[in-house]
N, C-alpha and C positions, 0 to 999 in steps of 0.2 A: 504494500500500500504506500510504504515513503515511498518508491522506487519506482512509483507512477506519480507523486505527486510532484515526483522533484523533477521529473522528466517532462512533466504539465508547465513547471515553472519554467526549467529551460527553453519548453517548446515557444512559452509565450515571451520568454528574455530574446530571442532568437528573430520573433516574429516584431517585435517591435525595435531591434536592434534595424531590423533590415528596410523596416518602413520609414525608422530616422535615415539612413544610410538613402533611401532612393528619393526621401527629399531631401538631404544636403546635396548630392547630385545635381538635384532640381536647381537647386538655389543655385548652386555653383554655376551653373549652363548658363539661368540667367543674369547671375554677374558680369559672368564673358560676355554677353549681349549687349550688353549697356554699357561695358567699358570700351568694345569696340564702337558701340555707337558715339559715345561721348569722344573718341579718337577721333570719327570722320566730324563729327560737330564740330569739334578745335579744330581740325583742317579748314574745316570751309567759313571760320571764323577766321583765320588767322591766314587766308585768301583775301575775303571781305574785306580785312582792314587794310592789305598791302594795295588792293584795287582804291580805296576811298583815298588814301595817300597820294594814288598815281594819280589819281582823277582830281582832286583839290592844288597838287603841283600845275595841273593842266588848264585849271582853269586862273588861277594866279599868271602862267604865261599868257595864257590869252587877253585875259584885265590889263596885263601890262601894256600888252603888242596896241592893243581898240585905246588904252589912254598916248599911248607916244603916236601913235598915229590920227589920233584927235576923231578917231572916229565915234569917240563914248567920252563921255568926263565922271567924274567920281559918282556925279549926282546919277547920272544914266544906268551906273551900276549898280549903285544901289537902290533903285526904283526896280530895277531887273530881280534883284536877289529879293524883293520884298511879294514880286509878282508870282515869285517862284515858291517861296516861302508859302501865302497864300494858297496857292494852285496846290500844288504838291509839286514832286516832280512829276512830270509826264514819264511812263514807261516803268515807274515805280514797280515792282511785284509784292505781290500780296506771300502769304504765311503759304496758300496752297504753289507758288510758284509760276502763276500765271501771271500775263501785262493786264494792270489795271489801267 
């Protein structure tokens, strides 16, 4: 009668041993998931910011080129940036990735 109880207890040490054991698994897989996710997110953060850099240099030469050329004066720019501000930008994308 021990010799089945104890065997009862291991049967159920064994049984719950292996259902912790297939959700730490679980958990683990979805760790890996979301760390690689969070990898590509930093990438394409860390894309974003190198593009925003390039594109704020780009527009600074241009501001310079339209004021030494007299084709804009300070006023003209900054009526632009505020029309812009405003508006949005044009061609913006939205969270799903599409042009709004």
């Amino acid at each position: 009668m021990i010799l089945l109880a104890s065997l009862a207890a291991v049967a159920a040490f064994v049984a719950l041993w292996a259902r912790f054991e297939r959700e730490r698994q679980a958990a683990a897989a979805t760790i890996a998931a979301l760390e690689e996710r969070l990898r590509e997110l930093t990438l394409r953060v860390d894309v974003v910011e190198h593009d925003a850099v390039a594109v704020s240099a780009h527009a600074e030469v241009a501001e310079s080129v339209l004021l030494e050329k007299g084709y804009a004066d300070a006023d003209d720019l900054e009526a632009a940036r505020r029309r812009l501000e405003d508006e949005g930008v044009s061609g913006a994308r939205g969270r799903d990735g599409e042009m709004h």
